[in-house]
N, CA, C and O of each residue as an XYZ file, in Angstrom:
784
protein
N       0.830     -1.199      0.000
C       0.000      0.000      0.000
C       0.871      1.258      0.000
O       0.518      2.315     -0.521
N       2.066      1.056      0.641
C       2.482      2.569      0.657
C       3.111      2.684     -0.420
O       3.341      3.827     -0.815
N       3.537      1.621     -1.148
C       4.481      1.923     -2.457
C       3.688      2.196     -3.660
O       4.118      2.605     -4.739
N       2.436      1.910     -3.332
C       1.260      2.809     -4.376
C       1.177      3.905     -4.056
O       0.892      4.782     -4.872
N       1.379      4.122     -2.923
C       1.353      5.939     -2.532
C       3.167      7.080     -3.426
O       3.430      8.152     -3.969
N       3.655      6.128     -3.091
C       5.246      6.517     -3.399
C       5.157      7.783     -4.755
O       5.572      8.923     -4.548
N       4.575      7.379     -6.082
C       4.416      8.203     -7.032
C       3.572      9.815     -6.452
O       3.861     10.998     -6.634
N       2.735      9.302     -5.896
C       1.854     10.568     -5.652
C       2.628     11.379     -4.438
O       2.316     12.549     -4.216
N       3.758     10.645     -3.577
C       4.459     11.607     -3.019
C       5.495     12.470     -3.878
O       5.730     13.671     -3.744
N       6.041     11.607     -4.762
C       7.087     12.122     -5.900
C       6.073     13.193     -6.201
O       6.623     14.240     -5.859
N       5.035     13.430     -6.604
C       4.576     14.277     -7.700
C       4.079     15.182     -6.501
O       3.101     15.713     -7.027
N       4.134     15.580     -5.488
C       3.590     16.250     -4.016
C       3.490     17.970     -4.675
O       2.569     18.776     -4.548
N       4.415     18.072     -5.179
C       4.602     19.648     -5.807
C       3.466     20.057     -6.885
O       3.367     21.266     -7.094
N       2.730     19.327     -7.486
C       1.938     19.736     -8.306
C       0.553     19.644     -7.998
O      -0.333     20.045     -8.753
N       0.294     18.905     -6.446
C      -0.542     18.793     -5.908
C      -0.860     20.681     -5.278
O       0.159     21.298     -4.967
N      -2.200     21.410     -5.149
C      -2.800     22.585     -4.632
C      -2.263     22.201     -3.084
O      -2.580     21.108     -2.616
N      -1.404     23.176     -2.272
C      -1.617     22.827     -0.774
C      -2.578     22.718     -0.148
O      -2.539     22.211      0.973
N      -3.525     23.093     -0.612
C      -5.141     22.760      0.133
C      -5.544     21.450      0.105
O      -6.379     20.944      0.855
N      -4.804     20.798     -0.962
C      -5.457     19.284     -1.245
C      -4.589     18.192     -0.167
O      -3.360     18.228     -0.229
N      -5.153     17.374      0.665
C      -4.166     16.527      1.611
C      -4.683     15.136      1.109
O      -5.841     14.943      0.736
N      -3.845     14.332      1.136
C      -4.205     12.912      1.204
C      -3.672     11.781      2.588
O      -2.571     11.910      3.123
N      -4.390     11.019      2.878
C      -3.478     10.133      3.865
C      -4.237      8.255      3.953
O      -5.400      7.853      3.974
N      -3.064      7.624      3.980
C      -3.430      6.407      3.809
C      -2.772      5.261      4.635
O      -1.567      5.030      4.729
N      -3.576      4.739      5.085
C      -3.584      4.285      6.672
C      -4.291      3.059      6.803
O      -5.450      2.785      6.490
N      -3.045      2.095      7.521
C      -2.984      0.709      8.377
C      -4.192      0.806      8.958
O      -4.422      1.951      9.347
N      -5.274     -0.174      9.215
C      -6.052      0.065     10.085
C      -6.585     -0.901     10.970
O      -7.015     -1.890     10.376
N      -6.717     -0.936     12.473
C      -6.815     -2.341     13.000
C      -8.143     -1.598     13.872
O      -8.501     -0.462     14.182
N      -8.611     -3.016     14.046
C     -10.490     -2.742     14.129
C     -10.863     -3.705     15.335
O     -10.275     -4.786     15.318
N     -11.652     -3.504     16.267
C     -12.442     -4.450     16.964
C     -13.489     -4.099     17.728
O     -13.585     -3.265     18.628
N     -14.537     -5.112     17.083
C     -16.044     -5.313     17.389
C     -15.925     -4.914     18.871
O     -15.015     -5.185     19.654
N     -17.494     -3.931     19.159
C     -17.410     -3.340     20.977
C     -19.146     -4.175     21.216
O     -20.151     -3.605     20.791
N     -19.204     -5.117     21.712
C     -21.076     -4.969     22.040
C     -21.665     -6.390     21.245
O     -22.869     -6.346     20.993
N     -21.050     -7.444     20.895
C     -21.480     -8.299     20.233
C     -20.883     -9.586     19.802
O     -19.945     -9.369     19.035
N     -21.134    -11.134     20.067
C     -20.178    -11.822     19.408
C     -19.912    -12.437     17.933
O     -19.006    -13.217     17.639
N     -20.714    -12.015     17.238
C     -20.297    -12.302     15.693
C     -18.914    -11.659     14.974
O     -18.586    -10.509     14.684
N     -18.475    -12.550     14.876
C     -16.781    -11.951     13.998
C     -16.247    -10.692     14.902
O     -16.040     -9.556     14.476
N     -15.991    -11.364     16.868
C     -15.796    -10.181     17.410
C     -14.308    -10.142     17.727
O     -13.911     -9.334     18.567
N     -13.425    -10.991     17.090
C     -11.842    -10.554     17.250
C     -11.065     -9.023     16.970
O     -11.520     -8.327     16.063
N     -10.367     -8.728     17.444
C      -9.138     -8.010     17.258
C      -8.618     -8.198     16.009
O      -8.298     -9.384     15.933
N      -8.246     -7.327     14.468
C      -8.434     -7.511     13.779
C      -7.237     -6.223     13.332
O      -7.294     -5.181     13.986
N      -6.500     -6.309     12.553
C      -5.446     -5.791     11.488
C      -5.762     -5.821     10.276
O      -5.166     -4.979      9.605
N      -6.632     -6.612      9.605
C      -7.107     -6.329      8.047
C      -7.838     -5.769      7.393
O      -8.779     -6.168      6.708
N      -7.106     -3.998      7.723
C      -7.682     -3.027      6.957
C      -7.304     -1.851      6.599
O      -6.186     -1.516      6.992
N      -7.980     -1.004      5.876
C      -6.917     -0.202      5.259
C      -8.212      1.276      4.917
O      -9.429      1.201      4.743
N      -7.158      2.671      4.932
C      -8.429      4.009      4.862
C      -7.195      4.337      4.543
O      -6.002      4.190      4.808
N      -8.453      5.151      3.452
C      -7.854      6.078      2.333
C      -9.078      7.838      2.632
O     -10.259      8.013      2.935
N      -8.241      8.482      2.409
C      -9.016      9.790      2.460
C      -8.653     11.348      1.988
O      -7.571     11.672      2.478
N      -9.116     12.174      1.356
C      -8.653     13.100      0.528
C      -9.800     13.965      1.203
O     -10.998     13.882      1.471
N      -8.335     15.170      1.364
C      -9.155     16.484      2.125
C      -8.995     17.882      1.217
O      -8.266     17.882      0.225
N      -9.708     19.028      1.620
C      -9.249     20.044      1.172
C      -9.307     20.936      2.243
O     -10.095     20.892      3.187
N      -8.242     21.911      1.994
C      -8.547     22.881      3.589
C      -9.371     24.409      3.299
O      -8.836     25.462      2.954
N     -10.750     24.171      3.541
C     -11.172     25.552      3.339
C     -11.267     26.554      3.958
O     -11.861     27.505      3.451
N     -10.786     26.638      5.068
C      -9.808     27.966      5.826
C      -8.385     26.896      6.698
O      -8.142     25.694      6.800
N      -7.785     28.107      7.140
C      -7.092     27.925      7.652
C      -6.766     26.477      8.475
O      -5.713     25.864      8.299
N      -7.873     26.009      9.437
C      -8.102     25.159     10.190
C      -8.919     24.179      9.662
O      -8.500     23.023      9.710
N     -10.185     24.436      9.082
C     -11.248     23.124      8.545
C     -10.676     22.609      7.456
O      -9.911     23.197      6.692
N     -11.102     21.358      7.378
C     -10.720     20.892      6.179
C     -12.394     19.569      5.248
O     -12.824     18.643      5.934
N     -12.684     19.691      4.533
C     -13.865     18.879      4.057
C     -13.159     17.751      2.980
O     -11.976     17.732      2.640
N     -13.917     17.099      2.679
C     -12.969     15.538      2.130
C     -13.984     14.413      1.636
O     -15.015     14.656      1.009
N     -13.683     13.552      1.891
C     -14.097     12.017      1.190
C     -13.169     11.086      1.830
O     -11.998     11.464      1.842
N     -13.450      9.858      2.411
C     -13.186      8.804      3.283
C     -13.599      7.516      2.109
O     -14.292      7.617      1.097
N     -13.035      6.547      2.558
C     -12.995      5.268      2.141
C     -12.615      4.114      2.584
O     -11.898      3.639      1.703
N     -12.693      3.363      3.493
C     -11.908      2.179      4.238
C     -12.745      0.790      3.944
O     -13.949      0.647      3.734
N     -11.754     -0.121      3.999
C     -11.919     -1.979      4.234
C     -11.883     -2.250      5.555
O     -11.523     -1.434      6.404
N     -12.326     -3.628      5.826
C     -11.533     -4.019      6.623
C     -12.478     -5.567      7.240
O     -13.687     -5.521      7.465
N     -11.732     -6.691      7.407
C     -12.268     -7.597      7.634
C     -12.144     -8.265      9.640
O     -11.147     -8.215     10.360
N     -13.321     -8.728      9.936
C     -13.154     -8.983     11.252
C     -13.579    -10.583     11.024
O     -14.348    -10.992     10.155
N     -12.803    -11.469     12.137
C     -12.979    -12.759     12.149
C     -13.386    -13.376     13.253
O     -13.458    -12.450     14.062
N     -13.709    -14.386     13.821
C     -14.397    -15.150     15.405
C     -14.315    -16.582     14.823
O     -14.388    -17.014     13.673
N     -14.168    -17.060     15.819
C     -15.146    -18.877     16.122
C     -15.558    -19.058     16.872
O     -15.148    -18.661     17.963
N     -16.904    -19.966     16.660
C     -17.642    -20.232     17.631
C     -17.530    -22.139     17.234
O     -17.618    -22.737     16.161
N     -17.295    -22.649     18.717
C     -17.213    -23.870     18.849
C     -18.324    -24.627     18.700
O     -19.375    -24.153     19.133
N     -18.343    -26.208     17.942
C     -19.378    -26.843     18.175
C     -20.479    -26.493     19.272
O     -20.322    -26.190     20.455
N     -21.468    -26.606     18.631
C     -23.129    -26.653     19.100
C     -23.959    -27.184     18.506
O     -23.650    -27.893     17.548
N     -25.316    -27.005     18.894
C     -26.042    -27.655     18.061
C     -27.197    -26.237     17.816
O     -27.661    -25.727     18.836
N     -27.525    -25.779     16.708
C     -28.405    -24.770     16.781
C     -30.074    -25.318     16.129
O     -30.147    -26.183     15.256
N     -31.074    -24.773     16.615
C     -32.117    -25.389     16.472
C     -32.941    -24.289     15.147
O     -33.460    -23.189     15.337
N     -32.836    -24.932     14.049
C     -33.157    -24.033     12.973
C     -34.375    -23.866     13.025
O     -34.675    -22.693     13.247
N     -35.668    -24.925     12.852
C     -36.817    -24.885     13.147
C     -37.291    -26.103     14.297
O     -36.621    -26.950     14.889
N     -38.785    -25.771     14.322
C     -38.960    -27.029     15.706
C     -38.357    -28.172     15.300
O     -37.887    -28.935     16.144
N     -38.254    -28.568     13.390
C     -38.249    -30.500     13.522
C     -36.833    -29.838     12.936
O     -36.278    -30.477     12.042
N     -36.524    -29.217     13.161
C     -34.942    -29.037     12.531
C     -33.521    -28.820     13.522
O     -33.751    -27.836     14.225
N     -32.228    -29.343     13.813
C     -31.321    -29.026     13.996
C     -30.069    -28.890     13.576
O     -29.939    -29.843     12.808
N     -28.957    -28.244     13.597
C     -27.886    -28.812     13.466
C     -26.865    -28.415     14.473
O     -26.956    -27.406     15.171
N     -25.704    -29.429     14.510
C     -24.941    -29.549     15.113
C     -23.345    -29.071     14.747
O     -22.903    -30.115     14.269
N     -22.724    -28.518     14.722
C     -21.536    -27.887     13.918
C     -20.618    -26.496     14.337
O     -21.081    -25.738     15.190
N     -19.403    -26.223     13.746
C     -18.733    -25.094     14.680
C     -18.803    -24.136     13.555
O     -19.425    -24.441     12.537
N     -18.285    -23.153     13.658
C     -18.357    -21.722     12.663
C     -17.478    -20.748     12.575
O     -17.023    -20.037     13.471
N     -17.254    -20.754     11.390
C     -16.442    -19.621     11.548
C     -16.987    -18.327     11.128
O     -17.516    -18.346     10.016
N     -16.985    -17.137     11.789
C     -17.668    -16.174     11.267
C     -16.649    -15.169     10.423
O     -15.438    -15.238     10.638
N     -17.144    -14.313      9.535
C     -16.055    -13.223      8.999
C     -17.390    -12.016      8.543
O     -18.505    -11.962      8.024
N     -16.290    -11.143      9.188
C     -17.210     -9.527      8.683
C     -16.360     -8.656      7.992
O     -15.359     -8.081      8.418
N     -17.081     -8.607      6.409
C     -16.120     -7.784      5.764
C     -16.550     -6.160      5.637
O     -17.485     -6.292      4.848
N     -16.492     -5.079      5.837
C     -16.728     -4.189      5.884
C     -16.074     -2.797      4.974
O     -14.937     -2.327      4.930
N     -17.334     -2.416      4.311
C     -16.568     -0.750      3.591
C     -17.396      0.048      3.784
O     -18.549      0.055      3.352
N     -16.739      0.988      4.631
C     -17.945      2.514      4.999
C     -17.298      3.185      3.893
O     -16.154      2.838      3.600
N     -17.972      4.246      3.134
C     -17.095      5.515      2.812
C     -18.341      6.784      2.628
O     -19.512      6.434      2.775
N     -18.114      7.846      2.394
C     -18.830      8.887      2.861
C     -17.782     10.123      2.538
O     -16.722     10.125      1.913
N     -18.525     11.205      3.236
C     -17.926     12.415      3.647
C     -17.269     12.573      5.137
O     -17.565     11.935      6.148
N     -16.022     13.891      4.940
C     -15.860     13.978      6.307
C     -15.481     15.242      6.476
O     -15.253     15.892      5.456
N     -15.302     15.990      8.009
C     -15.133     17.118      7.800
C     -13.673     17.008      9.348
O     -13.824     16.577     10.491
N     -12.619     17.495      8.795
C     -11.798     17.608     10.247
C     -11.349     19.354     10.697
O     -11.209     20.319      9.946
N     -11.238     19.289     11.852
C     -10.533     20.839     12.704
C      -9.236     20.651     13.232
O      -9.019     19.913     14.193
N      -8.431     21.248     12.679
C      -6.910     20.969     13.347
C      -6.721     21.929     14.897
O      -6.920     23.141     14.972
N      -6.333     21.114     15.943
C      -6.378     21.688     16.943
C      -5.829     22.843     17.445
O      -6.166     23.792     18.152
N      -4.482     22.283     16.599
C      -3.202     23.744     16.561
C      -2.997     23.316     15.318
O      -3.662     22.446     14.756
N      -1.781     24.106     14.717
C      -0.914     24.353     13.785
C       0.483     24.494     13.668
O       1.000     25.485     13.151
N       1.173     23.452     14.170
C       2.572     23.969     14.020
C       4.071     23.475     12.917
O       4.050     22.376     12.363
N       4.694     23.974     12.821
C       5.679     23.098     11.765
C       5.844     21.637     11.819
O       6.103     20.909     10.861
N       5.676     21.306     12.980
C       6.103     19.756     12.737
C       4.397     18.801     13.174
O       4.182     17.639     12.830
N       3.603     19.507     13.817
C       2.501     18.447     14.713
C       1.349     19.380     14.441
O       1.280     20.604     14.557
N       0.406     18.434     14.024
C      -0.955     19.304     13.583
C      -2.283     18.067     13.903
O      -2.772     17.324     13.052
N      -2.670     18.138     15.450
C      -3.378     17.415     15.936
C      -4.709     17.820     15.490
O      -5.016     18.989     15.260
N      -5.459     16.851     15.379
C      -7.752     17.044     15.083
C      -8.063     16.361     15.488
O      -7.510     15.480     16.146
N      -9.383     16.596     15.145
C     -10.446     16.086     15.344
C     -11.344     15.956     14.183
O     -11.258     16.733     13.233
N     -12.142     15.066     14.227
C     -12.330     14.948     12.795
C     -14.006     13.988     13.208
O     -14.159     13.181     14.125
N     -15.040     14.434     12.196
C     -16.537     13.536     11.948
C     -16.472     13.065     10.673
O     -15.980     13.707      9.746
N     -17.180     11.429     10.532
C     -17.135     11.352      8.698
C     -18.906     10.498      9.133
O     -19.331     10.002     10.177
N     -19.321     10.620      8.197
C     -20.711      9.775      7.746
C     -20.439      9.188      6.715
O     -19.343      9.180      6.153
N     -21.724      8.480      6.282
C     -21.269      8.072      4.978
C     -22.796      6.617      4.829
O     -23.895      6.550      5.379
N     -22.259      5.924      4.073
C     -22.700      4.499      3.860
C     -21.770      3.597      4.192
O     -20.558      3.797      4.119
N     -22.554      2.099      4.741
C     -21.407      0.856      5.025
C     -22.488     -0.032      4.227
O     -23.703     -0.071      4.419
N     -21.614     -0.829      3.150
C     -21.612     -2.134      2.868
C     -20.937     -3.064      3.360
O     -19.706     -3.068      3.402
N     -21.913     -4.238      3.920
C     -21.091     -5.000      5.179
C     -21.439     -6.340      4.290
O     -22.451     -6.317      3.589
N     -20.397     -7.791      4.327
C     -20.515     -9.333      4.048
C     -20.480    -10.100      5.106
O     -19.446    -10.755      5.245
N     -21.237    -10.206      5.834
C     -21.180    -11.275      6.849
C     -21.316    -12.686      6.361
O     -22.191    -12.998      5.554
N     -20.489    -13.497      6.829
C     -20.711    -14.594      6.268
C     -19.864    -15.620      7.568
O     -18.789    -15.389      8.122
N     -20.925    -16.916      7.785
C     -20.862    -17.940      8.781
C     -20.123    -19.050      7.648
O     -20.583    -19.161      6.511
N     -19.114    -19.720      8.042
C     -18.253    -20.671      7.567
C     -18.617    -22.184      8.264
O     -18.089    -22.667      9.266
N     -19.622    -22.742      7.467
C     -19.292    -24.461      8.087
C     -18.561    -25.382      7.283
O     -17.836    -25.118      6.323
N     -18.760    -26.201      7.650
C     -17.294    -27.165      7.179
C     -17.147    -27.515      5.232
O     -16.230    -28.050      4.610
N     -18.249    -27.035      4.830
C     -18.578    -27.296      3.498
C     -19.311    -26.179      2.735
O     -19.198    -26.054      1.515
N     -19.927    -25.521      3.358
C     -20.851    -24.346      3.317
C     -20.575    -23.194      3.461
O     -19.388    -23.087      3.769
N     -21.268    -21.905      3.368
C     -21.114    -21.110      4.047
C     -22.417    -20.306      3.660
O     -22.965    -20.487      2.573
N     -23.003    -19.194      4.825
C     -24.603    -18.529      4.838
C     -23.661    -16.969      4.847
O     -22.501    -16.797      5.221
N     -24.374    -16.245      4.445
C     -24.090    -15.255      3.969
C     -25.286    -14.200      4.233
O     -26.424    -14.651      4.362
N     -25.009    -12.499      4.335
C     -25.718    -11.570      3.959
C     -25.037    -10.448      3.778
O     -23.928    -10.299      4.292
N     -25.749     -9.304      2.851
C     -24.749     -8.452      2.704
C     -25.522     -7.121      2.751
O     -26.011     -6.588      1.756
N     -25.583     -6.646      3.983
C     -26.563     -5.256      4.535
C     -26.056     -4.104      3.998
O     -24.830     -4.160      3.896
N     -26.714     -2.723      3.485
C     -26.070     -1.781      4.113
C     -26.747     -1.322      5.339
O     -27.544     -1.938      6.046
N     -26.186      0.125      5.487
C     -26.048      1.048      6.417
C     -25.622      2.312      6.561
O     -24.644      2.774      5.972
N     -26.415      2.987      7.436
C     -25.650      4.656      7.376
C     -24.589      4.242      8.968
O     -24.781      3.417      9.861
N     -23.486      5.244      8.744
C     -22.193      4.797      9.069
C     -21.980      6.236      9.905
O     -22.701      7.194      9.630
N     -21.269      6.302     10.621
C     -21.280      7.620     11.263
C     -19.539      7.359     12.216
O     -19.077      6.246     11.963
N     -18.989      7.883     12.810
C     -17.525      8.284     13.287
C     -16.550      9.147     13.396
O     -15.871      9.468     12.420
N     -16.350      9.651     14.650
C     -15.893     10.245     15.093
C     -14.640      9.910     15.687
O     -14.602      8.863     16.334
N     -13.466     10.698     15.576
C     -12.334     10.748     15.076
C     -11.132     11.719     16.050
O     -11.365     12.877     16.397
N     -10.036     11.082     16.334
C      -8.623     12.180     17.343
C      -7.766     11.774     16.547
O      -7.765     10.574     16.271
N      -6.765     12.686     15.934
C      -5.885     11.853     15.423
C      -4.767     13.098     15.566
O      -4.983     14.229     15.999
N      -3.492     12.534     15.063
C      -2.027     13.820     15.207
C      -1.540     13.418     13.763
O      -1.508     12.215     13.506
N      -1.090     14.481     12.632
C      -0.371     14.155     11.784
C       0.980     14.902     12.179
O       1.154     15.878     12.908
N       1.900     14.103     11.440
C       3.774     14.382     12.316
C       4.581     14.362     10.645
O       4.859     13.375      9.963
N       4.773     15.613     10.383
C       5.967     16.285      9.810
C       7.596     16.185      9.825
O       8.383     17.127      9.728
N       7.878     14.893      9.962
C       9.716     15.285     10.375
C      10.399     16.889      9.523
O      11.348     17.465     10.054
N       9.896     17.333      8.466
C      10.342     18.835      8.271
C       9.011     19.719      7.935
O       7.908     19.747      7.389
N      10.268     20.612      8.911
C       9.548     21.905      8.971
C       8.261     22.513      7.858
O       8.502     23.239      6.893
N       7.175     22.130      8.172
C       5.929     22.737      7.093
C       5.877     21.719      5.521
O       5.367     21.850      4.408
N       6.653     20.777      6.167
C       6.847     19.525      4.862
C       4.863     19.306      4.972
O       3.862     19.561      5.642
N       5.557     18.426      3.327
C       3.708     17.977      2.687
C       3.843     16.539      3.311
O       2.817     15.971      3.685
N       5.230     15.847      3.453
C       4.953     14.584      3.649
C       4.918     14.207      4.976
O       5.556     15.048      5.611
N       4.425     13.237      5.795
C       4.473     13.038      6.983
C       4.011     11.573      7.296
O       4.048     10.636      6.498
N       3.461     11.524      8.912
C       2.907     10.579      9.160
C       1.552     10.618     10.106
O       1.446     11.430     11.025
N       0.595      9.714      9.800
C      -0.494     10.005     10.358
C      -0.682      8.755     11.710
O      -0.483      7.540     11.722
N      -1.122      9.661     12.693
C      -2.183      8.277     13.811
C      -3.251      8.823     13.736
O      -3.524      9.914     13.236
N      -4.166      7.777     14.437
C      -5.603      8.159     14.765
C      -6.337      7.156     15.676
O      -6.013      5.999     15.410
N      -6.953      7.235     16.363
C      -8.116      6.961     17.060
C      -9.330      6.950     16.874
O      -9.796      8.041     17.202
N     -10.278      6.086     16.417
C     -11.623      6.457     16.185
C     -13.000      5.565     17.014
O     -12.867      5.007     18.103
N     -13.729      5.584     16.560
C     -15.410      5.087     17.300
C     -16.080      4.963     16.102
O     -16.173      6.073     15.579
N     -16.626      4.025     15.391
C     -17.854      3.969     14.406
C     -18.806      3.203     14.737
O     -18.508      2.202     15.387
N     -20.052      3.418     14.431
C     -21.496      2.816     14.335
C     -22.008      3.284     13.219
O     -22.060      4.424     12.759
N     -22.538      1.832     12.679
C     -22.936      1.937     11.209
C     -24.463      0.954     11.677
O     -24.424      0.126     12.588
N     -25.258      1.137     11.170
C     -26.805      0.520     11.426
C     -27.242     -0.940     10.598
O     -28.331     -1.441     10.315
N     -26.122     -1.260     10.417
C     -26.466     -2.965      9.722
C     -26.793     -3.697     10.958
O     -26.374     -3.686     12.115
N     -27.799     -4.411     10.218
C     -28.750     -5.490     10.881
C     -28.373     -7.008      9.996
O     -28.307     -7.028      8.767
N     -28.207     -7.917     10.643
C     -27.986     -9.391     10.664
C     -28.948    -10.016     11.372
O     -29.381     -9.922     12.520
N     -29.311    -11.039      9.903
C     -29.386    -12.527     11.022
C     -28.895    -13.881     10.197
O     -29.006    -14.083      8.988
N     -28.321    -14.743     11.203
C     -27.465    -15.215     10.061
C     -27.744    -16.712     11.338
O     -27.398    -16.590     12.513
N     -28.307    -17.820     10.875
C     -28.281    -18.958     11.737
C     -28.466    -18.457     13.075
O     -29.164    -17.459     12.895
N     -28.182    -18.596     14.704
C     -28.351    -18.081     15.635
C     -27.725    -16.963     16.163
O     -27.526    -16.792     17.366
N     -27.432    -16.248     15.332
C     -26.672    -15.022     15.885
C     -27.529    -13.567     14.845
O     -27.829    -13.581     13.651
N     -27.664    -12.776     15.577
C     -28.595    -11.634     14.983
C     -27.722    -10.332     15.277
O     -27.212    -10.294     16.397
N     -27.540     -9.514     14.623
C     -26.579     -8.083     14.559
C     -27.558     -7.012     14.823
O     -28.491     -6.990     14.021
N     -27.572     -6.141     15.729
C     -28.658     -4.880     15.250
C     -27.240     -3.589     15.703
O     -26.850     -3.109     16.767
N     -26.850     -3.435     14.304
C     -25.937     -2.301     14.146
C     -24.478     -3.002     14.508
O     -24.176     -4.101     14.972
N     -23.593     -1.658     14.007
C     -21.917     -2.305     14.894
C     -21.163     -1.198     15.160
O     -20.729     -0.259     14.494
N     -21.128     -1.459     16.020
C     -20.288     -0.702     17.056
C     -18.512     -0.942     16.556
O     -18.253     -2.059     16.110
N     -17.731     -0.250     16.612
C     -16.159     -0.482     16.680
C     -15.478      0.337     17.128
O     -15.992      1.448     16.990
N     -14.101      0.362     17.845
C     -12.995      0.932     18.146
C     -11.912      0.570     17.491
O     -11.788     -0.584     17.078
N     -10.729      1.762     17.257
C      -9.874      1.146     16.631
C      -8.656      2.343     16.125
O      -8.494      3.453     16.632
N      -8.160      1.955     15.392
C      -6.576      3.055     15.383
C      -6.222      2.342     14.032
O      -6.282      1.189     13.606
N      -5.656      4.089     13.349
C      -5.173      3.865     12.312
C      -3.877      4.286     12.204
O      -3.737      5.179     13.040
N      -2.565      4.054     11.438
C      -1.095      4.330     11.187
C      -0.923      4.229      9.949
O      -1.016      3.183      9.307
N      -0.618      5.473      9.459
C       0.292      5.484      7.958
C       0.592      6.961      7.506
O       1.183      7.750      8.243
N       0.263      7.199      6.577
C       1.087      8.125      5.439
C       0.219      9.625      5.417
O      -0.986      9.575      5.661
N       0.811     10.841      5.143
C      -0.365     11.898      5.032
C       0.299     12.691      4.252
O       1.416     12.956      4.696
N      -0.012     13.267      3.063
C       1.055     14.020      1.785
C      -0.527     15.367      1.787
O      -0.512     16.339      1.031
């Protein structure tokens, strides 16, 4: 991912200084639920800002990111004359993207901390893994998150840098998938990478 970024840092000079980009590691985990509720590294946000004063900046967001679980043998009771017996693997694949709007807290040559809101839409794949099979659904949702993050300059008023962040999302997808039912998802989570 970052060596797809590499050209568009080369070319940084022909980019408007108003225009920012940043693209970012992202690790995710489910808050409030056990379907696909692991601790999770497989994902990735992309986002392009513009600064229309000094401090605000308005943009466009885009992120992946997949969450995984197991649930051990059971037996789940599908209907009255129906059961089965079997373990699962769950996986939640997830893409919000939307709008966003961030406020830089300060301003200084090297550290330019925000805060930042994005909305948007989430298309979510939930899908239960049995040993041969697998059940599936694929919801959307309106997506909403709120955002702390610091971007870090090693030079002085440089375009290139590095980004963290901290965030909170709830997106309104609903599941039901064999015995487990979703109403919305909750997440926490932190992002690391690149900001030109």
């Amino acid at each position: 991912m970052l060596a797809l970024g590499i050209p568009f840092v080369a070319r940084a000079q022909h980019f408007p200084d108003e225009l920012n980009f940043k693209l970012d590691w992202q690790v995710n985990a489910p808050v409030g639920y056990d379907y696909a509720d692991k601790l999770s590294g497989w994902g990735m946000n992309f986002e392009v800002a513009y600064e229309v004063s000094e401090r605000w900046s308005l943009g466009a967001f885009a992120s992946i990111h997949t969450n995984h679980g197991y649930a051990g043998r059971e037996t789940i009771q599908l209907s009255p004359t129906e059961a089965l017996t079997t373990d699962q693997l769950h996986s939640a694949f997830q893409v919000p993207f939307g709008a966003l709007a961030s406020f830089d807290l300060a301003y200084t040559p090297h550290l330019r901390p925000y805060v930042a809101g994005k909305i948007g839409a989430m298309y979510e794949q939930n899908t239960t893994y049995l040993n041969t099979v697998g059940f599936y659904e694929r919801p959307w949702g309106l997506y909403v998150s709120p955002e702390i993050g610091l971007n870090i300059y090693p030079q002085r008023y440089g375009r290139f840098g590095f980004h963290v962040a901290v965030y909170y999302s709830y997106a309104t997808n609903d599941t039901r998938l064999l015995n487990y039912q979703e109403d919305g998802k909750n997440s926490v989570g932190f992002r690391l990478g690149i900001c030109f």
